[in-house]
C-alpha positions in Angstrom: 165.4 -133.5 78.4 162.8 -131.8 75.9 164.1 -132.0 72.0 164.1 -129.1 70.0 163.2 -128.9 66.3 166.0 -128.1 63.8 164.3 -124.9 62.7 163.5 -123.8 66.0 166.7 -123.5 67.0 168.3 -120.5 68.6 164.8 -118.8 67.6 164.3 -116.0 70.2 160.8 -114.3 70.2 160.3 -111.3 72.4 156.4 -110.3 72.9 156.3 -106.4 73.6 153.0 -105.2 72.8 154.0 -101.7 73.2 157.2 -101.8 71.4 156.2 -100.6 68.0 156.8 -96.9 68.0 160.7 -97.5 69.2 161.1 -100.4 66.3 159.8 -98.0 63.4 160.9 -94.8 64.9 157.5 -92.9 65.6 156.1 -90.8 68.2 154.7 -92.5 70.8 154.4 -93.0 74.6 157.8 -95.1 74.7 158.9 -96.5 77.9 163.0 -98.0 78.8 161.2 -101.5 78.5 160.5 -101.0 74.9 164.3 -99.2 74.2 165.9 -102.0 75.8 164.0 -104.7 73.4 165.0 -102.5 70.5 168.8 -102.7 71.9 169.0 -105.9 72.9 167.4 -107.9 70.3 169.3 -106.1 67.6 172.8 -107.5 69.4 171.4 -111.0 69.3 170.7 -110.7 66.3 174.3 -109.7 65.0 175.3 -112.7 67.7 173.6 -114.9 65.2 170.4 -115.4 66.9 166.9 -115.7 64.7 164.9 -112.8 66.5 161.2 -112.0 66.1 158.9 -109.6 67.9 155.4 -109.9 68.3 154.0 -106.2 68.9 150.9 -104.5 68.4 148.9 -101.7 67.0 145.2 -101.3 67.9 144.0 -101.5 64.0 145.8 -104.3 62.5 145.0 -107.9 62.5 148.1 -109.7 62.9 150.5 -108.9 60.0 154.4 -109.3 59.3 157.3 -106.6 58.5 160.9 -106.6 58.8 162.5 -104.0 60.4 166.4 -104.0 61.0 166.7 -107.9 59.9 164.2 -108.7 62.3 160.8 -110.4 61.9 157.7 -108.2 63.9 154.7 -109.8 63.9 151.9 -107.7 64.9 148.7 -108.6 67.0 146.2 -106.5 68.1 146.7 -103.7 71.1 144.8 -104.5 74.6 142.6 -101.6 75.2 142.7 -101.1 78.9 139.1 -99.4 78.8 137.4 -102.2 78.0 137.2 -105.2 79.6 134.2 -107.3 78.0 134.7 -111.0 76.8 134.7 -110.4 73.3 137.6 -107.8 73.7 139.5 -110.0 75.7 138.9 -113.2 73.7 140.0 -110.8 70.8 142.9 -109.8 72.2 144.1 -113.7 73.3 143.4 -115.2 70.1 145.1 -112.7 67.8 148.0 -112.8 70.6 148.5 -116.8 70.8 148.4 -116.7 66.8 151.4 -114.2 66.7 153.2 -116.6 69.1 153.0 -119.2 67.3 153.4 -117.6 64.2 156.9 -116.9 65.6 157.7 -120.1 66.2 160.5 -119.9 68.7 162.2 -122.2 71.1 162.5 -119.1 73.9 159.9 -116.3 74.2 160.8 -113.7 76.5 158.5 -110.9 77.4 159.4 -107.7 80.1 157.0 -106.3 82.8 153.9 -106.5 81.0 150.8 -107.5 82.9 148.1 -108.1 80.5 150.2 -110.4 78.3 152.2 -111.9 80.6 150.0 -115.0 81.7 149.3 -115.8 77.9 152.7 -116.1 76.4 153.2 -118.7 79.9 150.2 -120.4 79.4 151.4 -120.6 75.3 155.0 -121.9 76.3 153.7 -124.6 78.7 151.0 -126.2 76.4 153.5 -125.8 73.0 156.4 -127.0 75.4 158.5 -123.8 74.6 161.2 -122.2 77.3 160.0 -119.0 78.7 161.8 -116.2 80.2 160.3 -113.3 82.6 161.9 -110.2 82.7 160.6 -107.3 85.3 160.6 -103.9 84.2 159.7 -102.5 87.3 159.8 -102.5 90.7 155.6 -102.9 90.8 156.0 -106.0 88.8 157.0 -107.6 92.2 155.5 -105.6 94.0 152.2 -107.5 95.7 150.0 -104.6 97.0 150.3 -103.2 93.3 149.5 -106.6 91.9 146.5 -107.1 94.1 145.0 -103.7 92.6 145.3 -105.1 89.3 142.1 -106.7 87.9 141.2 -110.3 87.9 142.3 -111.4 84.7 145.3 -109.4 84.6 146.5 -110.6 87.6 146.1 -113.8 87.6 147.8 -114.2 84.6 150.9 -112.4 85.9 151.1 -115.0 89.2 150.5 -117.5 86.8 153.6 -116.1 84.5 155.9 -115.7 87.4 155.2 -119.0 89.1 156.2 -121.6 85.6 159.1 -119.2 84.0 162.1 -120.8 83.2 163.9 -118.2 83.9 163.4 -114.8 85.9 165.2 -111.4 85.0 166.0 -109.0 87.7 167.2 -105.5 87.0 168.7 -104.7 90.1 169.2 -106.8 93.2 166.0 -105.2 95.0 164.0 -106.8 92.8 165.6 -109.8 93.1 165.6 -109.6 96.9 161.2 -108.9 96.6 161.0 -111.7 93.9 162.6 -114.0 96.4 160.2 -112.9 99.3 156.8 -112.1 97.6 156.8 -115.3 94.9 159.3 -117.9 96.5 161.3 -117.4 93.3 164.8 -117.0 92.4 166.0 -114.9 89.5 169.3 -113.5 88.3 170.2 -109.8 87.7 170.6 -108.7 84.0 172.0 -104.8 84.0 169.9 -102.8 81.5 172.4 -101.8 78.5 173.7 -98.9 77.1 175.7 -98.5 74.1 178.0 -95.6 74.6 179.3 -92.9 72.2 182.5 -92.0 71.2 182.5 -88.6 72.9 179.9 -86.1 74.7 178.7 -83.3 72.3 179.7 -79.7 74.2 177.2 -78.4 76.9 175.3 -74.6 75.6 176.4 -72.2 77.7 173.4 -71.9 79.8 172.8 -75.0 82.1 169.6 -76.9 80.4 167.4 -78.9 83.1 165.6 -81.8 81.5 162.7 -84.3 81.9 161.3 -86.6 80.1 158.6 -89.5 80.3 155.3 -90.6 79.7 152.8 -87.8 80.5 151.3 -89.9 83.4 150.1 -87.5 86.6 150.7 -90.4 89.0 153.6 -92.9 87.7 155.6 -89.8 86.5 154.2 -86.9 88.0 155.1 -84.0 85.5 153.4 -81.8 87.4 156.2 -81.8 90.0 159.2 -80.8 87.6 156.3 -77.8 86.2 156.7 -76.6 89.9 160.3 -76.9 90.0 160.5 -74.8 87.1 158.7 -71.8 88.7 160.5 -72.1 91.7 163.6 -71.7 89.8 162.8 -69.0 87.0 166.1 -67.7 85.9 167.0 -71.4 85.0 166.2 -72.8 81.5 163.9 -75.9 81.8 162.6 -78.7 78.8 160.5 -81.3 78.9 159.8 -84.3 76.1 156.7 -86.9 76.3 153.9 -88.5 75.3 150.2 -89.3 77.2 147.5 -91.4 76.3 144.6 -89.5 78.5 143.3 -86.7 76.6 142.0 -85.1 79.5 145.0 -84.7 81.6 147.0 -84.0 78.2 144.8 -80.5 78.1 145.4 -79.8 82.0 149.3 -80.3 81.6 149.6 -78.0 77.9 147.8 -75.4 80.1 150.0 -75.7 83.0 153.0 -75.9 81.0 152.6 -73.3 78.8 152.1 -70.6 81.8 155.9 -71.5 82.5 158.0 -68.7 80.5 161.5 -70.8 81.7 160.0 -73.7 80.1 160.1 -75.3 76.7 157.9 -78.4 76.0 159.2 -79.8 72.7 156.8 -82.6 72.5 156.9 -85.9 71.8 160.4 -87.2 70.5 160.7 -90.4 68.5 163.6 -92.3 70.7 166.2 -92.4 68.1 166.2 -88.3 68.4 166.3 -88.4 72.1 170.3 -88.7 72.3 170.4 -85.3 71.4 168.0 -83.5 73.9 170.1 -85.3 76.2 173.7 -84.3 74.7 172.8 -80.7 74.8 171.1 -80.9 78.7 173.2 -80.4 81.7 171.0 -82.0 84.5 168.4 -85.0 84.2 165.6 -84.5 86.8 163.0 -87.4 87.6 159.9 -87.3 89.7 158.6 -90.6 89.3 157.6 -92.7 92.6 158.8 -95.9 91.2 160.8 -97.3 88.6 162.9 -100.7 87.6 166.4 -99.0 86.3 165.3 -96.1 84.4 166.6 -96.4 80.8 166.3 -92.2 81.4 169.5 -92.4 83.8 171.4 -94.5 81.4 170.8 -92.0 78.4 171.6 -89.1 81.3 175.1 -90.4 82.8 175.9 -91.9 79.3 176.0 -87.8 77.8 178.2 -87.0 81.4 174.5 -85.6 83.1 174.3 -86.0 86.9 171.5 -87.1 87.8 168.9 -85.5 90.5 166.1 -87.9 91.2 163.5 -87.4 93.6 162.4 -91.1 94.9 164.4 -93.3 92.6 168.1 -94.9 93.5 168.3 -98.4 92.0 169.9 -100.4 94.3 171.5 -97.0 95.9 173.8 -96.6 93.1 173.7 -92.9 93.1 174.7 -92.0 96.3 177.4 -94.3 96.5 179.2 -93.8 93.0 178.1 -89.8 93.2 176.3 -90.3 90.1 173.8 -86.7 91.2 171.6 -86.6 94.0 168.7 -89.0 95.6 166.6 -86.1 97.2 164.1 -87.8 98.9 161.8 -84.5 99.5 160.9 -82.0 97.0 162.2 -79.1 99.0 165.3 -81.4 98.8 164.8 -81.5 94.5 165.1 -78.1 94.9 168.1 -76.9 96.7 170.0 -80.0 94.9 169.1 -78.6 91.2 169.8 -75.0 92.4 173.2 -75.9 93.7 174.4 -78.0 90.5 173.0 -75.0 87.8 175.1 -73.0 90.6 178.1 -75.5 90.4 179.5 -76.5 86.7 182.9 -78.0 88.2 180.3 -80.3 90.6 178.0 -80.8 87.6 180.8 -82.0 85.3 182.4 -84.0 88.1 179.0 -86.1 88.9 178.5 -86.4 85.0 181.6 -87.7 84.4 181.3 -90.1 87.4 178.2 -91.4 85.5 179.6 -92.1 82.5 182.4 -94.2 84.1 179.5 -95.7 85.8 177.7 -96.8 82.4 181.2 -97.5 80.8 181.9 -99.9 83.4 178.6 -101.5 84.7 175.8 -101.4 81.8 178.6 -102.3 78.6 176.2 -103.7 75.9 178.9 -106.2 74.5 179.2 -107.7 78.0 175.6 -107.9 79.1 174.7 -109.3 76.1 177.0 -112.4 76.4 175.7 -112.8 79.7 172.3 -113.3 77.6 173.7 -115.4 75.1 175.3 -117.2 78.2 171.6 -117.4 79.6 169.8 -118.8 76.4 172.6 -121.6 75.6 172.0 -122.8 79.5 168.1 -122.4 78.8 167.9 -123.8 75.7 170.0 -127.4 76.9 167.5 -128.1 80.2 
């Protein structure tokens, strides 16, 4: 059995290069991987847990602030467009210095690929615990992990293959992390922490979307034609990209829309409210994890009407909205609920009983505490 040191105790350190813009409340392209590290490791930390997160941002050397009592360490951002040795050597260095900077017994990092391999490779050779959480259904996914590049990919195999511990989201990805890596894992719900009550609805029936502005792992494009198929409907849209180029092609499309209102980017912590005042969620992504999207949706009493997605089929079978499968489909289900309030209020509220019951922060995060104690004492 491995000794710990005194001060390393219940020490939790959760690398998220991406999460920055959640933590200090900016703009940015923030995904549910990045809200749910915001959620969760604030809990832990009121459970008496010392938490630290090791982030990034593309011009800082690694540097310290505290934000919410906790301790984020920042390394410098992988830039996906270059792939030369110094970059990467770069990148490595200022990441295993931020690691151990933290110092922790556990490090736990969620569905990122190009950091993935290094935090393992840094918990084997320091002899610290490390837990792999998948953030997506590609994570485990082996045709989309073949695509990847070399170094990315290897690293991720290598991750998957010596974690302590693996984190499912659903049971699907549990079930293709048992065929695809010969690994078991156990399934963490996402959390949710609910409000008190659901603000009132406007009067007209708002359909929303929001995500990163990514043309093939979100595909905006797809809720732009809904809206113009749909025209005496009110439509609104939130997000972020990172390729300029589309960015322009999307504004332009968008904005030849009159039923539809692009706010922008919205920092998370004002996202409750688009939400409260919308009446139906829409997704058009191919692919997800659990899509912190439907939590924020069913936890304001907003059916859901998704066009590829169902985590583990939880929509059709607790009438949480609609799994449409086809776009024509997407159609005729959003026309029928604007058309329908007592259907849209019934599948709303069946989602927030959902949330209540299945995605309770206070529960799921004693099932984490639960998780670390049995961690920590192997």
């Amino acid at each position: 059995m491995q000794k710990h040191s005194r001060s390393r105790k219940n020490k939790i350190c959760f690398p998220s290069l991406l999460a920055y813009p959640v933590l200090a409340e900016e703009t940015g392209a923030i995904g549910g991987a990045e809200v749910q590290l915001k959620l969760l490791s604030k809990k832990l930390s009121d459970k008496g847990f010392n938490v630290s997160i090791v982030t990034a941002q593309s011009n800082h050397e690694t540097s310290y602030e505290t934000i919410d009592g906790i301790k984020i360490i920042r390394a410098v951002a992988f830039d996906t467009t270059r792939s030369n040795f110094e970059h990467i050597f770069r990148f490595v260095t200022s990441l295993w210095n931020a690691l151990r900077s933290a110092d922790s017994e556990i490090y736990i990092s969620r569905g990122s690929w190009q950091d993935a391999g290094v935090i393992a490779l840094f918990c084997i050779l320091r002899r610290r615990k490390y837990l792999l959480g998948f953030s997506s259904d590609v994570d485990v996914d082996l045709e989309s992990l073949n695509k990847r590049n070399f170094f990315g990919g290897f690293l991720f195999r290598l991750a998957v293959k010596t974690a302590d511990c693996i984190i499912a989201q659903t049971s699907h990805q549990q079930t293709l992390c048992r065929t695809n890596f010969k690994k078991s894992s156990i399934v963490i719900k996402s959390i949710y922490p609910m409000t008190e009550r659901i603000s009132k609805k406007p009067l007209t029936p708002i359909v929303f979307w929001v995500g990163r502005l990514h043309r093939e792992i979100k595909r905006p494009d797809l809720f732009i034609e809904l809206a113009k198929l749909l025209p005496n409907a009110k439509f609104q849209m939130a997000g972020a990209g990172i390729d300029e180029a589309y960015y322009r092609i999307f504004r332009v499309a968008v904005d030849s829309v009159p039923n539809l209102d692009y706010v922008g980017a919205i920092p998370y912590h004002r996202i409750a409210q688009y939400f409260a005042d919308a009446s139906i969620f829409v997704s058009t992504s191919p692919r997800e994890g659990f899509p912190n999207t439907f939590l924020e949706a069913w936890g304001n009493g907003i059916p859901v009407v998704s066009l590829d997605v169902d985590p583990d089929e939880i929509i059709c079978e607790y009438r949480l909205g609609f799994h449409s499968g086809t776009f024509n489909q997407m159609v005729q289900d959003v026309k029928l609920l604007l058309e329908d309030e007592k259907l849209r209020e019934e599948l709303g509220q069946n989602g927030r009983h959902y949330v209540e019951r299945e995605h309770n922060i206070e529960a799921i995060a004693d099932k984490y505490v639960q998780m670390l104690q049995h961690v920590s004492r192997v």
